[in-house]
N, C-alpha and C positions, 0 to 999 in steps of 0.2 A: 199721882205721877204715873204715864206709864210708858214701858219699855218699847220703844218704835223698830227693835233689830231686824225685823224681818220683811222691813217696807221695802217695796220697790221703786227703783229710778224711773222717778216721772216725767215727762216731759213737760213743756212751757206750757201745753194746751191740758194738761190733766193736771186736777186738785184732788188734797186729802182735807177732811175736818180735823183740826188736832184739839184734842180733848180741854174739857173746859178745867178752870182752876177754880179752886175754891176764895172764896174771901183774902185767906191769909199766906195763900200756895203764891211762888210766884215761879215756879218749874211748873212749865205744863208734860212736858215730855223728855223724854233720853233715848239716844241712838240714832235711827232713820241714817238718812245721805242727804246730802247737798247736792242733789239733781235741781234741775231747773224746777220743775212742779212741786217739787217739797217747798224750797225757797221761797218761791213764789205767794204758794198759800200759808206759808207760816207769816212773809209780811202783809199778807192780805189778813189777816185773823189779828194781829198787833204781837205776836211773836218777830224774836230774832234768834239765830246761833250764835251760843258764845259758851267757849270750853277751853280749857286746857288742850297743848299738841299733847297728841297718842293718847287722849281719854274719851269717851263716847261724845258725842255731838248731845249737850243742854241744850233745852229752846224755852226762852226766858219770857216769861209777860209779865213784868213787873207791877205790883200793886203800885208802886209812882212814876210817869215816865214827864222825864225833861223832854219841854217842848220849845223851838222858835217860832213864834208865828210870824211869817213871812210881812216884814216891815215893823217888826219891833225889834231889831239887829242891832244893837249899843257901840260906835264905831269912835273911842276918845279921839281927844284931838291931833294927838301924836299919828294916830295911824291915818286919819285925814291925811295931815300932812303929808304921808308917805305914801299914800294913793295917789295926792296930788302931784306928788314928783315922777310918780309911775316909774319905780327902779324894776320893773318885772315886766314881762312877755305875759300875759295871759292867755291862756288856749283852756277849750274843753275836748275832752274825749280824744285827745294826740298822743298817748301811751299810759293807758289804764293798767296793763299788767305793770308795769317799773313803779305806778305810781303806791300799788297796793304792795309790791315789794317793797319798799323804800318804808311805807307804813310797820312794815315786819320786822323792818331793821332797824329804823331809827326810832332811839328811846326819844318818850312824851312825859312830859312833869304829870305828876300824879296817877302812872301807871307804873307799876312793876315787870315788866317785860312784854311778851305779847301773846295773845291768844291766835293772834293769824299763821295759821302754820301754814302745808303745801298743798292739802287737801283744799282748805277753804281759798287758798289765793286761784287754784284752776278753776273750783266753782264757782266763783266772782268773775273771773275770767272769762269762762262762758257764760254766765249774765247777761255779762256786760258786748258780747259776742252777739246774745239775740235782742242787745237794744232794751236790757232794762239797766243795768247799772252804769254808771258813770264817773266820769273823774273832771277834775279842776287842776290843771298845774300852771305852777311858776316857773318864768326860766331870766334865767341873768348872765348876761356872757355866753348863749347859747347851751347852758346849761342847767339842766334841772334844781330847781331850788326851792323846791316845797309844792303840797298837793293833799289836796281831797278825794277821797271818792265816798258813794254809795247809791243805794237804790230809789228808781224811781216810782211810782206807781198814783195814777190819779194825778191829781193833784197836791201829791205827800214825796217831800223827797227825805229819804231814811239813810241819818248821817251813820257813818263806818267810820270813821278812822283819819286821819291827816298825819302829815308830817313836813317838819320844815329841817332844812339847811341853813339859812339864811336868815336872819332876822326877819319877823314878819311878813312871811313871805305867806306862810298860812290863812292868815288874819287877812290877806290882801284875796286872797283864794276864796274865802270862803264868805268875803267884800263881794266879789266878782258873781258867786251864785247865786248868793242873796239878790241880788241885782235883775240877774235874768230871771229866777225863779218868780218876784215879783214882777216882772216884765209880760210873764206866760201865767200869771193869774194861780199862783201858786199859795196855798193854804198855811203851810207848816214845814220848819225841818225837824224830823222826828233826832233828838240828841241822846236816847235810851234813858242814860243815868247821870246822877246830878254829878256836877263837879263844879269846884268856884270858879274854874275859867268860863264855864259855861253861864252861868248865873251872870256874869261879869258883862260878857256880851246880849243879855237880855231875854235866856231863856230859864223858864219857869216848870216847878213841877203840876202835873196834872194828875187827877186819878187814874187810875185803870178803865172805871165807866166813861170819863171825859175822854180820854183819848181814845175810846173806841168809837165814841159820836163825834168824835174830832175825823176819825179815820174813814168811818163808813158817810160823812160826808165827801171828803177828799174822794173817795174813792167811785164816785159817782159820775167823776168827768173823766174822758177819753186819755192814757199814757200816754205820750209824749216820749213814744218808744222808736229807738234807731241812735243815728250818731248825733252829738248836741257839738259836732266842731264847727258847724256854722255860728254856735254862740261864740266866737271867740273874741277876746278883748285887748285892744291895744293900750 
């Protein structure tokens, strides 16, 4: 593991290498910033940040990472049906910061509070600013009613976070980018870590090797960088 404290803020066109892990490490590093070019190359490398507010910035490459593979998305019948009835406004990329707020705020079954403090919502923020992160929301009564975001790169989209208000309002959200992501020939949605919601909807764990040759293929076709509100859905 080692100490990043004294890296500098990179821009979206400059990369660092971040140190390799061992077999059974699954911290590659501690500290750095969440400029654009840190970001960037850490989910270019199959890292992501994930830490406690007010404790250094971990950056994770997990020996098992839950994967979607874009059209193996498990949609029961219940939530059909409530696709079909279309109770939600779908839009993409119509308020990215409220939506990773909202993420921050609102409790999720099988999390403990949140890791997204104020630091990482600005730097998502500007991500999503130079057209690499994005979001998915629901709205009902012209009202916000659940939403996705995260990052895109290649053809890998790298899930963050959701939150709903509304019953299944999420599950319709994340219906919605499954959809377009297969539409624009899209590979994978990276899910980090297992969970049995996850599992449920039909994603699977992969090695650490796998998902690097999962990645470094994705990554070989041109981002689909800027705004995705023309993907919008009614």
């Amino acid at each position: 593991m080692v100490l990043l404290s004294r890296l500098p803020e990179l821009s979206d066109s400059q990369r660092i290498a971040f140190p390799q892990v061992s077999e059974d490490e699954e911290i590659a590093a501690v500290g750095g910033n969440l400029s654009l070019g840190v970001l960037l190359s850490a989910y270019e490398q199959g890292l992501f940040p994930w830490y406690n507010p007010g404790e250094p910035i971990i950056w994770w490459n997990p020996t098992q990472r839950m994967v979607l593979p874009v059209g193996s998305l498990h949609v029961g019948s219940r939530t059909e049906r409530i696709i079909r009835r279309q109770p939600f406004v779908i839009t993409f990329d119509s308020c990215f910061r409220e939506v990773i707020l909202r993420c921050a705020e609102v409790p999720r079954e099988e999390q403990d509070g949140t890791w997204i403090d104020r630091t990482m919502i600005d730097a998502y923020t500007r991500l999503h600013e130079a057209g690499y992160a994005h979001s998915v929301e629901a709205w009902q009564g012209g009202s916000l009613a659940g939403g996705l975001y995260g990052v895109s790169l290649g053809r890998a989209f790298f899930g963050e976070s959701m939150f709903s208000l509304a019953s299944n309002s999420s599950k319709v959200c994340l219906h919605a980018l499954h959809r377009q992501l297969a539409n624009h020939h899209f590979q994978f949605i990276d899910c980090q870590l297992y969970t049995e919601h996850l599992s449920s909807l039909g994603a699977w764990l992969v090695s650490r090797s796998e998902f690097s040759r999962m990645l470094k293929q994705a990554l070989t076709a041109q981002t689909l960088r800027g705004s995705w509100a023309y993907w919008s859905v009614r």
